[in-house]
C-alpha positions in Angstrom: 0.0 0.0 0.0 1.0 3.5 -1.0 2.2 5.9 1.8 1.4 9.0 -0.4 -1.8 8.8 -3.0 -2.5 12.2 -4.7 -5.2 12.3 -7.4 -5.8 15.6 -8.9 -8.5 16.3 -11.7 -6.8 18.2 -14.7 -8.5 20.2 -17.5 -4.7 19.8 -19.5 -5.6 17.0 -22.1 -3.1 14.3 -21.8 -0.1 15.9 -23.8 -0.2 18.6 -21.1 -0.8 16.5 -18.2 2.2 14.8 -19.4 4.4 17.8 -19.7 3.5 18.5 -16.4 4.7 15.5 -15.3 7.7 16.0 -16.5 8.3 19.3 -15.0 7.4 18.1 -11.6 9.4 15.4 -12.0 12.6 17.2 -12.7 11.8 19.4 -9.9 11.0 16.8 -7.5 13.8 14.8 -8.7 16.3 18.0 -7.9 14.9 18.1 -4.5 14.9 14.4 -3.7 17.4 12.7 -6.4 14.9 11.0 -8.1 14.7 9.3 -11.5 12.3 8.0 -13.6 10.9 6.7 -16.7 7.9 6.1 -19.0 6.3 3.1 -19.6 3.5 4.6 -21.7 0.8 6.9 -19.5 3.0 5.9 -16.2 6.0 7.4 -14.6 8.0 4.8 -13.1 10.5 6.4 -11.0 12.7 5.3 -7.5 15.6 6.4 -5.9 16.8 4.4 -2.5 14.1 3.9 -0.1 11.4 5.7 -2.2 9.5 4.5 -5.2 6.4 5.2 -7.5 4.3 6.0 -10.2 2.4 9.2 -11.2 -0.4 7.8 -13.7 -1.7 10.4 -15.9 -5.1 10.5 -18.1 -6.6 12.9 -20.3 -8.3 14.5 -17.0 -6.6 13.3 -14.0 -2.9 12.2 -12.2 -2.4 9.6 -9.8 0.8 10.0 -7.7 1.7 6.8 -5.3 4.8 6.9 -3.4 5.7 4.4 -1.3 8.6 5.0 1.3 10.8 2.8 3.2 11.1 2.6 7.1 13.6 5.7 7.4 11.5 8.0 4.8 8.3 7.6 7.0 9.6 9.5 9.5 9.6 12.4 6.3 6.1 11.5 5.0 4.7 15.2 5.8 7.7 17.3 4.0 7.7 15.0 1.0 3.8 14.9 1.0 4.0 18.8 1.1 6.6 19.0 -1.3 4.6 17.1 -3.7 1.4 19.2 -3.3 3.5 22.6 -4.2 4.8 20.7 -6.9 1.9 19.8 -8.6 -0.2 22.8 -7.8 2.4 24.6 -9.7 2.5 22.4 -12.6 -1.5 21.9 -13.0 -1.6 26.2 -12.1 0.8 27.1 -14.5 -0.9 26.5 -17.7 -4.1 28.5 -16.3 -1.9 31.1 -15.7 -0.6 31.1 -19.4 -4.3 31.2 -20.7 -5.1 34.2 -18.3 -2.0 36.1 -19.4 -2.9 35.9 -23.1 -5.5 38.5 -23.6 -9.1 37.5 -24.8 -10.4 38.9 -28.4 -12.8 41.9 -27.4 -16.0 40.3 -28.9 -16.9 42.1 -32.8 -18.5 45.1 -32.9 -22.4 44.7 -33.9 -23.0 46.7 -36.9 -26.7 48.8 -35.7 -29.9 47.7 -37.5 -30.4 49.8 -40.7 -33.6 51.8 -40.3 -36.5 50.8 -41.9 -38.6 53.4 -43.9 
């Protein structure tokens, strides 16, 4: 059984959800010395005394980390880390489609008057 399960709903379509993946990856994997690989809609990564997979769909990630004896002791900084990780990653793009500024809406053209 998994000592961390995250599941977050995603509006990113699944090649976004994956390119979110991998930026939280390489950012948890900075923090934590972490590596991983595909094996098609699955992250497989592990390090010593930590492994896992982060399953992504078009409209949802899975995380599941499982830590050895040692690691438990860390379960709420990892945990917390791994929220601010993927808040960031699943935010981001939202924050790109705010930024880009929305077409004002055509002009209407007034009603010729009828004689």
């Amino acid at each position: 059984m998994a000592d961390i399960s995250i599941k977050r709903k995603h509006q990113l379509g699944l090649k976004g959800a994956r390119t979110a993946a991998d930026k939280m990856a390489d950012k948890l994997g900075e923090k934590f010395d972490l590596a991983g690989d595909w094996d098609g809609n699955v992250l497989v990564f592990r390090r010593t005394g930590v492994n896992g997979t982060l399953e992504i769909s078009h409209d949802e990630m899975h995380l599941q980390v499982t830590l050895n004896f040692m690691l438990k002791m860390m379960k709420g900084p990892i945990e917390q880390a791994v929220h601010e990780q993927l808040e960031k990653v699943l935010a981001a793009p939202a924050k790109a489609k705010a930024a880009t500024p929305a077409k004002a809406p055509a002009a209407k053209k007034p009603a010729a008057k009828k004689r």
